[in-house]
N, C-alpha and C positions, 0 to 999 in steps of 0.2 A: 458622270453619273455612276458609272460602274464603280469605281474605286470608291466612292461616298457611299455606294452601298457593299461594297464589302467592309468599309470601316464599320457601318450600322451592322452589320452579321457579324462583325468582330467585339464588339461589345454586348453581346446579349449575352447574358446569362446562361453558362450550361444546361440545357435538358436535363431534365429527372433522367438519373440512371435505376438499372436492376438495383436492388437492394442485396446487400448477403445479409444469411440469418444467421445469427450467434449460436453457436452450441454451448457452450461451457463460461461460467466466471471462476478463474480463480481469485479469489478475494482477496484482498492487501490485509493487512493485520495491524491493528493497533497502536498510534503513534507511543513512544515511551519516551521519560525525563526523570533521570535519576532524583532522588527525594522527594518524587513525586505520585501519588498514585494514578493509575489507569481506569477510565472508567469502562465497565463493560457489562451489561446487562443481560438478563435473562427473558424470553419469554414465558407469558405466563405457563404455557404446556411444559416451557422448562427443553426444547428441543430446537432453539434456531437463539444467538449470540447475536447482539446489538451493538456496536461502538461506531467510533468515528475515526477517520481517517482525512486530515489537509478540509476540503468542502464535501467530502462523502459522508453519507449513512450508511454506513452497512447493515444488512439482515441477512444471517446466512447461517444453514444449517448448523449447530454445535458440533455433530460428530458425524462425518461424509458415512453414505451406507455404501457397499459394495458392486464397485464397479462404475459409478458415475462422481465425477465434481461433486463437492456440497453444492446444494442449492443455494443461489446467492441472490439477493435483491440489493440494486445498487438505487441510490436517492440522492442527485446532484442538483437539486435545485436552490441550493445556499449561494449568497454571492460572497462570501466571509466566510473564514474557517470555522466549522461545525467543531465546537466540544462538549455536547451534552447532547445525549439521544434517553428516549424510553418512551419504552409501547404498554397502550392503554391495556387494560385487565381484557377487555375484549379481545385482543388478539388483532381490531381491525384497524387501529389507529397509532400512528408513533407522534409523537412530540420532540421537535430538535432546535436547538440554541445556540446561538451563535457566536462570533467574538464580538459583536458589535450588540451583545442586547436584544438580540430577534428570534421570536419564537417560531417556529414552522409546527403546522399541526394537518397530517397527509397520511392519505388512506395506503396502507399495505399492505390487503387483502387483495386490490386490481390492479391489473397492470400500467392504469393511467395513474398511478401515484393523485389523485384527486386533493386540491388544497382545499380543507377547510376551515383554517385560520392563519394570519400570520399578523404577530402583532408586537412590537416591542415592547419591550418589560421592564429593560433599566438602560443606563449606558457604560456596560462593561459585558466582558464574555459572562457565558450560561455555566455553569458549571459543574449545575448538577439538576434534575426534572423528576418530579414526583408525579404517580395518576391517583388520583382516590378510587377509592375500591367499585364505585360510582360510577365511573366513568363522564365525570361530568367537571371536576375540580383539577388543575394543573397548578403544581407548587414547581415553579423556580428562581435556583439559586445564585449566586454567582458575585462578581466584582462590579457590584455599580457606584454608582459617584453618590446620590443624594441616599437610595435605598440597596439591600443587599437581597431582596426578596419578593415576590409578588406570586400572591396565588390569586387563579381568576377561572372563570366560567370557560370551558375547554371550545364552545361555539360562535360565542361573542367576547372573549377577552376583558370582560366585565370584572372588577375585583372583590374576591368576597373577603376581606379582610388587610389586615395589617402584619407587617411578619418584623416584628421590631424587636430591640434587645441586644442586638450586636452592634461592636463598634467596628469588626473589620471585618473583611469579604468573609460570605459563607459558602465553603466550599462543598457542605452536604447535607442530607435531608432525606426524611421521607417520609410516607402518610400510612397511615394506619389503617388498617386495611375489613376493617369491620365500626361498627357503630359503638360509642359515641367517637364522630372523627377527633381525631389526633394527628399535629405535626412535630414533626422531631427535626432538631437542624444542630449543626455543628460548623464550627468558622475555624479562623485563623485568629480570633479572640483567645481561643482554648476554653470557650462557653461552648455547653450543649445546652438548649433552649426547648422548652415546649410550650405547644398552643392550642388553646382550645376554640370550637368551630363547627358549623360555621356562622356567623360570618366570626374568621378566624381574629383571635386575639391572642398575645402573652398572657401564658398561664404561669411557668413557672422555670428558671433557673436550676437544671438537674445539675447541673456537675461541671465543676472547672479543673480541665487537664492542663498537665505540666508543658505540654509541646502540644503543637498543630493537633486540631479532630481532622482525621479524615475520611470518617465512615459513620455513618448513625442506620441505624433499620429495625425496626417493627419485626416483630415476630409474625409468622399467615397465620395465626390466629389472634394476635392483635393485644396479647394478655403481657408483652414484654417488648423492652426495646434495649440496644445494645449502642453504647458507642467506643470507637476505638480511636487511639491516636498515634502521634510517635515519641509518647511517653512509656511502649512497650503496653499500656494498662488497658484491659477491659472491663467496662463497666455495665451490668445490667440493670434498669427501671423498671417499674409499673408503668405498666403503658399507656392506663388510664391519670395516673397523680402524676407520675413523674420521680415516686420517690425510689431510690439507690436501693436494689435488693442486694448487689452481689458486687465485687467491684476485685481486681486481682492481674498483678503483672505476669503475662502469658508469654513474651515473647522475652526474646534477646535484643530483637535491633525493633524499629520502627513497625508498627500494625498498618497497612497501607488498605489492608480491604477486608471485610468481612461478610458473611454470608449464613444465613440460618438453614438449617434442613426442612422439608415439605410440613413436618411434623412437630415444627417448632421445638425438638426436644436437645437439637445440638446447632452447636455454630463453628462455621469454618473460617479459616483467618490466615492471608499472605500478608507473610512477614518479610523484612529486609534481613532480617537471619537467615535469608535462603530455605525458609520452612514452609511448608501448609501443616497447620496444624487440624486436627477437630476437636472440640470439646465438649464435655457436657455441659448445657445450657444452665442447669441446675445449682451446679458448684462451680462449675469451669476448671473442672479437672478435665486434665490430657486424656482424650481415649486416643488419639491415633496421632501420627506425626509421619513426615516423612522431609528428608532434608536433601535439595535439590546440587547442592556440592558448597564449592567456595568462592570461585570469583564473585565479581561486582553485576555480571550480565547474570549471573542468578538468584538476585533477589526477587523476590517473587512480590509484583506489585497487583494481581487485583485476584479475585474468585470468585466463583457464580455455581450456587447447586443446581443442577440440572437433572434431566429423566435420566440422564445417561450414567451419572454420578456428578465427579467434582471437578471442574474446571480451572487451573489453575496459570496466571500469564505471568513471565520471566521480564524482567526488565530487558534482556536479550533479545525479545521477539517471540518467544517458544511456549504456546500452547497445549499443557499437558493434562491429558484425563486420567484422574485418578480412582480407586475405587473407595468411598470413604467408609469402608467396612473393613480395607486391607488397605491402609495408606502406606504399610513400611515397607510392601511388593511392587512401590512406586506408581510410574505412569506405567497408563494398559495405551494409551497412544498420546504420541507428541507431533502437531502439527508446527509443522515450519512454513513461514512465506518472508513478505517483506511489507515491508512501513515505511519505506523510501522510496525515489523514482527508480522504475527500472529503467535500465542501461541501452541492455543489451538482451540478444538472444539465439541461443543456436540450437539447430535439433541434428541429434548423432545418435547411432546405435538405438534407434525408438525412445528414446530420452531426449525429454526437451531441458534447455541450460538455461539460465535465468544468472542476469550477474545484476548488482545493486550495490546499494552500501549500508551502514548501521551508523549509528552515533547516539550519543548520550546527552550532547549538549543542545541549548536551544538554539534559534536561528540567531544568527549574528554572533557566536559566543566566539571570543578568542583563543580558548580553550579546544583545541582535538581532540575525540578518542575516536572519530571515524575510523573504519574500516571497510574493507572488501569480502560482500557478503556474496555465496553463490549456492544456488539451489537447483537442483536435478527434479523434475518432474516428471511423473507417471501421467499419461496424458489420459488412460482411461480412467483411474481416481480422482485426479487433479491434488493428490498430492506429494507433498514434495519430499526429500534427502536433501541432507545437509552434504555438504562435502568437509570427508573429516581430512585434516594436514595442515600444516602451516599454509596459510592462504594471503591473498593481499590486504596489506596494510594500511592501505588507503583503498577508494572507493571504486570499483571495476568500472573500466571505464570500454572495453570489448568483450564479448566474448566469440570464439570460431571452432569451428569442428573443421580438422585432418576427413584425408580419405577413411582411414584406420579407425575412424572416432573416437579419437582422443579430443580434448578439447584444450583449448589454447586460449590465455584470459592473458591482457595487459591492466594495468593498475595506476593510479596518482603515486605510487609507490616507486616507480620508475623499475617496474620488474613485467617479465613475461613468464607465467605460469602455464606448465604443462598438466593436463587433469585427466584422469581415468577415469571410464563410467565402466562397471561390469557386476556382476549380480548381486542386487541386494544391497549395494552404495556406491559410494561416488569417492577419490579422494584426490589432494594436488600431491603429482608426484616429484615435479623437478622445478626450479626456477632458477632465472635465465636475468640478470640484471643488465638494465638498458643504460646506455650513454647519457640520456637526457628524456625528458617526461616523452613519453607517447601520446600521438593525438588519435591514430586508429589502424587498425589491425586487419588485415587479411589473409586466408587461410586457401592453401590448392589441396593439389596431393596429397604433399610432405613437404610443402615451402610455405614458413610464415613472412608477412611482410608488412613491417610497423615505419610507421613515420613518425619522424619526431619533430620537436620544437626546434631543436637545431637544426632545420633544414636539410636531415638527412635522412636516406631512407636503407635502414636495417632487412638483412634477409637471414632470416635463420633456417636452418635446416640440420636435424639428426645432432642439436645441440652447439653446430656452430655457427657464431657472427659472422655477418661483411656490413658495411655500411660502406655507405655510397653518397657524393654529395647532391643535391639535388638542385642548389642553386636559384628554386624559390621556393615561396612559402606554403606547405600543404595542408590539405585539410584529410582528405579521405584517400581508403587506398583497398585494393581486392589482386587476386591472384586467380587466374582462372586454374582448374581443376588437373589441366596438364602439367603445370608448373612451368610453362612456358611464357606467359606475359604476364607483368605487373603492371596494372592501371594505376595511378595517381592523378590524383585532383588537387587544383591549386584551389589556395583560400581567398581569392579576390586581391592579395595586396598586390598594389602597383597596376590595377585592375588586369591581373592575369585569372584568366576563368578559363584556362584549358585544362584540358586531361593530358597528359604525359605517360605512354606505354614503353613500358622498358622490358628489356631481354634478363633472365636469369644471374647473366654476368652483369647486370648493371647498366648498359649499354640503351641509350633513348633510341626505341625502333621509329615510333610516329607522335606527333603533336597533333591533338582533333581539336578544335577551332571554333565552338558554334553558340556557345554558352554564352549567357550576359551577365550572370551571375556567379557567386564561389558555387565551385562543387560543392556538394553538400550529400552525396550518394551513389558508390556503385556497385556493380554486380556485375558479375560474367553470368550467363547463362551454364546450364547444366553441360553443354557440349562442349561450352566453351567456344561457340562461332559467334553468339554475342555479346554484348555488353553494353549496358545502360547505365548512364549517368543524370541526374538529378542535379537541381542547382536551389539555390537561393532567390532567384525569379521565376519559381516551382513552375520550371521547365525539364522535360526527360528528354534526351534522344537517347536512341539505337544505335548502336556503332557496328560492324563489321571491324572487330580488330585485327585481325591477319593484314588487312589491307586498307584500314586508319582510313575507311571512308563511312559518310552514316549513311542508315538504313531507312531508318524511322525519322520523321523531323514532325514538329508541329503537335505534339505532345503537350499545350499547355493550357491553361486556363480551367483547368478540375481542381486543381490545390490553390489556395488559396493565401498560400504561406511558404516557409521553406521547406523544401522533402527532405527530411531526417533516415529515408529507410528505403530501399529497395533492394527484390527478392523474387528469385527466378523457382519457379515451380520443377520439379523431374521433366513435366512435356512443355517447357519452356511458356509456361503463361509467367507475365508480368504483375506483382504488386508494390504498389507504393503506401508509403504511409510519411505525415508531416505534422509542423506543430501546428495546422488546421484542425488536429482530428481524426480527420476523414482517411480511411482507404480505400485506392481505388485498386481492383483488380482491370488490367489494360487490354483491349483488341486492337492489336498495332496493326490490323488493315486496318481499320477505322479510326487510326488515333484518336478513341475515345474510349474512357472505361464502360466494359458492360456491366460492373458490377462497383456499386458504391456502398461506403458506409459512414455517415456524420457521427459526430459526437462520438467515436469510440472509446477514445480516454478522454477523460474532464483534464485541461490541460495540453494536450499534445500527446500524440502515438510516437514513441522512440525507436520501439524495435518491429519487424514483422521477419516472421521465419515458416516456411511451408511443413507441416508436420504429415500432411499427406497430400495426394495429387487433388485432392477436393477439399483439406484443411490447413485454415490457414490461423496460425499465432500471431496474437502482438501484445505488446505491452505498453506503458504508457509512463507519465506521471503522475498516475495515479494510483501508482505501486501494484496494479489490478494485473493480471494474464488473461486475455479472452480469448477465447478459440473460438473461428467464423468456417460456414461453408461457403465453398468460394464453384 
């Protein structure tokens, strides 16, 4: 009876733990595709930025104010990649589109994100959402199979009309934003179309461009409408006929986004010339210009006028505020983050480290131009430094902080990178090429220590190698803070699931034993008296390393998944993080966490790093940095 009933207490479901509360999001940034433009919306106040990132909405302040994170609202309830977002004129409602043809329409004014519509529209992705000025009419656009468009009743998904005229996907659109309604759309025909409504019909055939429309938009007072392509040409209408007032090649490369001022009297326009320019609405003569350099990563693909001025987004990732009174004094701030999974994460010197990667091409492409992206974060603004110098070439796949706080990144590039953080930026100062790819990195004092594919495990220190053979195959690896022992974890093959602690010289001190699964994560404690390891049957023990016996056992059954991340506090509290989600910070007399958190990142939590004895970092893939009290 007894063991039948401890198997029944062995299957019950974990108790509810404490919660932590979230302090800060830093928000991911806008996916990018060469030749393509970005969508990225404004609210109507003109003070919080809209886009999409993987299945997220984002809504988050346009220009952080002083001393705290932008304010961010994250919206994961898509089961499909989100690529069309926009918020009603009201300010309380967003409307979001999916790749599968599904409309979401959810309140984000309260914190329960409240669904009040969702409904399909065609069967292809959304790819562009108009509101009438109304608040009552939802136009969108996108790749569907029998239709390219549907506008309908924002509460019941009712259709007030027909949006016909094209023969291929319509990639834009928008609505007219006073009486009598007007819709304006542009495709991949190189028609720009208008419609009269409601109930919406083809009114009339404005203009056929040379190359792809990729922008159309109504004037805020409704008296003009502009469309641009990547025929370099913009063209202005009457916004009630449709008929061509103004028409004139502005650019050098490709028009990817346009944007009107509050005042309907000028329009701003990123171009693949690496320009923003502004114009007068009038003639569409240049009043301002300003030219972001030369490579490829600064084409400037989207732009949004805002209260704050002009906003303008890099194919690169790089968000810059301009002043559109003094374009050629450039950006007055450039925000940096990431559009990829994050990695990895380390805090050194009161700078938290951030590694990632960048690329240009789409999923599946056989084509590379990935790289090794890393960003320095100010943890009271929540934003971030670039790190300037030759960086990795491929995607970061570690990143560790030294006693000294320098920091230490390995790469797909098969290099290890030495990096500086000290006032006012960040930059890589030395790299260190490795034998064979790196699988992961550990950092003590002044001893790093990477394991690779070839079954060996590298120690570097003050710039030089040893490698050592290891004889199976690893996954993880940590160096406690003396530079005295290195931990490695085997990866499962040949079902070996031990941890391996070796001496400075190389030399195997002890083999611990307990695991059913690959490592999958460890840590040495701040003293260095313990060390926890993580597996893949998201199991943790404690180990006493000096003397290869554990401490802790029975650590399991809160994760749900494999644990990707552990991370010892300054007074030695325990957290974990897995591709569940969830972190748990740990009370290892209780071997239970007192403090949970679900759904952290959409996807999986990758990295967690202590930013103070009560603050705890993580990241995710969901390209997002959240900062929790712990």
């Amino acid at each position: 009876r007894s063991g039948a009933h401890r198997r029944a207490r062995k299957s019950e479901p974990p108790r509810s733990q404490g919660t932590m509360s979230a302090l800060a999001v830093y928000p991911c940034f806008p996916a990018t595709l060469r030749g393509q433009p970005t969508s990225i919306k404004m609210d109507p106040k003109g003070e919080k930025l809209i886009y999409t990132l993987g299945r997220l909405v984002v809504v988050r302040e346009a220009k952080p104010q002083p001393g705290r994170p932008p304010a961010t609202l994250l919206y994961i309830e898509h089961a499909y990649t989100v690529t069309a977002a926009a918020m009603a004129p009201s300010g309380c409602y967003v409307a979001s589109g999916d790749s599968n043809g599904t409309i979401r329409v959810w309140a984000c004014d309260t914190p329960e994100q409240i669904l009040k519509l969702e409904t399909p529209v065609f069967s292809g992705a959304v790819l562009d959402i108009a509101w009438s000025a109304d608040n009552q009419r939802i136009l969108a656009v996108g790749n569907g199979q029998q239709s390219f468009a549907k506008v309908f009743m924002w509460d019941s998904g009712n259709t007030v009309g027909e949006i016909s005229g094209h023969t291929k996907k319509i990639t834009t659109c928008s609505f007219k934003q006073t009486r009598p309604f007007r819709i304006a759309t542009g495709g991949d025909d190189l028609a720009v179309n208008l419609y009269a409504g409601p109930p919406f019909k083809f009114q009339k055939a404005m203009k056929k461009h040379e190359r792809f429309v990729n922008c159309v938009r109504f004037s805020p007072d409704g008296a003009r409408v502009f469309s641009a392509a990547s025929d370099m040409v913009l063209a202005i209408y009457d916004g009630k006929e449709g008929d061509v007032i103004i028409e004139k090649k502005v650019a050098a490369g490709s028009i990817y986004a346009g944007a009107w001022s509050t005042d309907s009297s000028k329009i701003a326009v990123a171009c693949a010339d690496k320009t923003v320019k502004v114009l007068d609405a009038g003639t569409l003569d240049e009043i301002g210009s300003y030219t972001f350099g030369k490579s490829v990563e600064e084409m400037q693909v989207s732009c949004v006028w805002g209260a704050d001025g002009l906003f303008s987004y890099s194919l690169g990732g790089e968000l810059s505020l301009l002043d559109p009174a003094n374009l050629q004094a450039g950006p007055t701030l450039v925000q940096y983050g990431h559009n990829k999974a994050v990695a990895s994460l380390a805090f050194a010197k009161g700078v938290l480290v951030s590694g990632s990667y960048f690329s240009l091409d789409e999923e599946g492409s056989t084509t590379s131009t990935s790289k090794g992206v890393m960003r320095a974060w100010d943890v009271t603004s929540g934003l971030a430094r670039r790190f300037e110098g030759a960086g990795h070439s491929a995607r970061v796949v570690k990143v560790c902080a030294l006693s000294d706080g320098s920091v230490v990144s390995i790469g797909g590039d098969d290099t290890l990178i030495v990096s500086s953080l000290r006032e006012g930026g960040a930059a890589h100062e030395s790299k260190q090429p490795l034998s064979a790819a790196p699988r992961d990195l550990g950092c003590g004092g002044a001893l790093c220590a990477v394991v690779l594919s070839s079954d060996k495990l590298a120690l570097i220190a003050h710039g030089k190698v040893t490698e050592h053979a290891l004889g199976f195959s690893s996954a993880c690896v940590a160096v406690d803070v003396a530079d005295a022992c290195i931990a490695v974890g085997a990866d499962g093959f040949s079902d070996n699931c031990n941890v391996y602690l070796y001496s400075p010289s190389g030399a195997l001190q002890h083999t611990l034993s307990k695991h059913r699964g690959a490592i999958s994560a460890l840590a040495f404690s701040a003293g260095s008296e313990q060390l926890a390891s993580g597996c893949a049957n998201k199991e943790i023990v404690v180990w006493d390393p000096r003397a290869g016996t554990p401490l802790v056992l029975g650590m399991q059954g809160y994760h749900t998944a494999r644990i990707t991340c552990l991370q010892w506090s300054a007074g030695s509290v325990l957290a974990s993080g897995g591709v569940d989600a969830t972190i748990n910070v740990w009370d290892l007399t209780e071997k239970k966490p007192k403090q949970q958190i679900k759904l952290a990142h959409q996807g999986g939590v990758t990295a967690i790093a202590f930013v103070s004895e009560g603050t705890l970092a993580s990241a995710g893939l969901d390209a997002c940095i959240k900062t929790w009290t712990v």
